[in-house]
N, C-alpha and C positions, 0 to 999 in steps of 0.2 A: 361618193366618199364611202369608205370602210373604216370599220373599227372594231379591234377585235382587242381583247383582254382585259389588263389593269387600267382602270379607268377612276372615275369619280363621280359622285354623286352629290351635288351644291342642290340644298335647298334653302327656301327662304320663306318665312312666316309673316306674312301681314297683314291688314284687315284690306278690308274690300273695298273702303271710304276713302284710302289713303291716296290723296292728290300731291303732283308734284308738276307744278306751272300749268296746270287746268288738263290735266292728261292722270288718266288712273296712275297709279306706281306699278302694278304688275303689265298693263299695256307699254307702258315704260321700259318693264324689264326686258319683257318677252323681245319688245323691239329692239333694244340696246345689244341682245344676245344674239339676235338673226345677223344684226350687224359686224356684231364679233365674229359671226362664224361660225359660233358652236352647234354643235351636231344638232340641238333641237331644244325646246321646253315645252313646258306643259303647266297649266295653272288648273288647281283642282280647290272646290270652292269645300269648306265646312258647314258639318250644321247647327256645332256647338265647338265653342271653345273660349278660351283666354287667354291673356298676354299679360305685363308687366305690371298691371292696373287690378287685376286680379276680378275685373267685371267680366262675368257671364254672357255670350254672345252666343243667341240661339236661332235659330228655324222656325219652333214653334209657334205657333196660331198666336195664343196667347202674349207670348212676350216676344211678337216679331222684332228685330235687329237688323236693322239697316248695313249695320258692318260686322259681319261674318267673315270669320276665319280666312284665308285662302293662302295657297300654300304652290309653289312655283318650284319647281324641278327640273334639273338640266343634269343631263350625265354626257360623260366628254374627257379628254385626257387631262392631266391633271395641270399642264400648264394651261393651257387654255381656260381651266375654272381660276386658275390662280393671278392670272390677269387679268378675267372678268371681278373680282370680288373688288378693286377699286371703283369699280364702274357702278355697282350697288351698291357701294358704300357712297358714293356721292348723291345718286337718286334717293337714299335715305335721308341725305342732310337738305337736298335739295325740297322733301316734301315733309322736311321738320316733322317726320313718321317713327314710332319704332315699329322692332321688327325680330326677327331671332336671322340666322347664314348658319346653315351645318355643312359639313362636309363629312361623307363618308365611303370608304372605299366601297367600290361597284367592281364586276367581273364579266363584262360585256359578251356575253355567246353569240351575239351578232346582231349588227347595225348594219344595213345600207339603203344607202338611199334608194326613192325611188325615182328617176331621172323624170318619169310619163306624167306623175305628176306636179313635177317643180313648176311652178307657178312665175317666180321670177322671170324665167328665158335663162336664167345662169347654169351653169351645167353643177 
């Protein structure tokens, strides 16, 4: 698969704790997205942050946080983010979690896969 130009950039903001039916939410995601088909994700973990509760969520020694930040990124053409956003919106209701969904334009210089290592067997 190739992808070249105007694209899009779906992220999503959640804590790290956030369970939905005994499965993390971003293992959730990531999985729900391989299944869509989308070009790829990526989950990158924080080492401080906050959300809608406006509590402090850190790294540090002192006030370890069990639920830290993480933060899920997929870039892909923009129908494809645009019929995935029902599908996170439902693992959010489904793991009664909040969360932040952005979207923002991307300019893709080049994607392709690499066939040597697909793991699947699927081309």
């Amino acid at each position: 698969m190739e992808i070249k130009g105007e694209a899009k950039l779906f992220r999503i903001f959640i804590g790290e704790t956030d369970i939905a039916h005994h499965v993390s939410v971003y293992e959730k995601i990531v999985n729900e997205a391989r299944k869509a088909g989308l070009a790829g994700a990526t989950v990158l973990k924080g080492i401080m942050g906050y959300g809608g509760t406006s509590r402090i969520h850190t790294a540090k020694i002192l006030r370890l946080s069990e639920d830290l930040p993480l933060i899920i990124e997929i870039v892909d053409e923009e129908a494809k983010i645009e019929n995935f956003i029902p599908i996170v919106e439902k693992i959010f209701e489904e793991a009664n979690c909040g969360g932040l969904i952005t979207i923002e334009k991307a300019n893709i210089i080049k994607y392709v896969a690499n066939k040597t290592k697909n793991l699947s067997g699927k081309d």
